[in-house]
N, C-alpha and C positions, 0 to 999 in steps of 0.2 A: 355257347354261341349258336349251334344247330339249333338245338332248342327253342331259342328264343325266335330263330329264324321260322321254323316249321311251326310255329306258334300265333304268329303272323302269318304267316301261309292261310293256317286254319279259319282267323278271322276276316281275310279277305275272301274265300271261300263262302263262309255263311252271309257274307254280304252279296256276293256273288248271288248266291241264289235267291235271297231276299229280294236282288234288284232285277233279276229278269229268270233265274228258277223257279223250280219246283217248286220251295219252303218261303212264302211268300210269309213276310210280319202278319202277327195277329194285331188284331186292330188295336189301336194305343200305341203299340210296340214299334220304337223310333228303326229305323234304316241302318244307319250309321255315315261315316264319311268316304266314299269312296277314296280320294284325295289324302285323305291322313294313311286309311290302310297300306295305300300304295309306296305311299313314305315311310311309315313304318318298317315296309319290307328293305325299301333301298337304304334304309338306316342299319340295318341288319347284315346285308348286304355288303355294307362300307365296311363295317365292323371287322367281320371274315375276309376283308380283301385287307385292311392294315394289320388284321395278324398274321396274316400271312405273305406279306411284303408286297400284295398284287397292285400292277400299277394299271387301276379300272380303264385310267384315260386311253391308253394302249391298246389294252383287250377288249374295250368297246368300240374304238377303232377296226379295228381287227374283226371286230363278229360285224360289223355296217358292211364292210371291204366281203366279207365272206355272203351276205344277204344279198348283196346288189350283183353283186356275180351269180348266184344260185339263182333270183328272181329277176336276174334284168329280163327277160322277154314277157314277164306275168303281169305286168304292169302295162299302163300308158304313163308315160311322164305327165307331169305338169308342167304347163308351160309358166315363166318365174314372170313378175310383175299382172300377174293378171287373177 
């Protein structure tokens, strides 16, 4: 599962740089999908969290509750309906 995790990792990497790095595509040579990599990763992600009984809904709860506390003054809010 690591594996496959840091596997992905790597390929959202070389995208990474292709789309605003250093290692920019040789000409012909396609980009890839930002969108699939990224899913890729959370696919990965899910995987490691059901074998390990982690209940993501909670823990991502939990790291929002820990962001918004550490960065409430770093922001300006948005104001909602506009």
């Amino acid at each position: 599962m690591l594996a496959a995790l840091v596997e992905e990792v790597g390929e959202l990497a070389r995208l990474l740089n292709a789309l605003a790095g250093p290692k920019r595509p040789k000409a012909g040579e396609g980009v890839g999908d930002l969108a699939l990599e990224l899913a890729d990763i959370l696919f990965s992600v899910i995987c490691i969290a059901n074998y390990y009984g982690v209940d993501l809904d909670e823990a991502f709860r939990r790291v929002l509750e820990k962001y918004d506390r550490r960065d409430a003054g770093r922001w300006t809010p948005k104001r909602r309906g506009r």
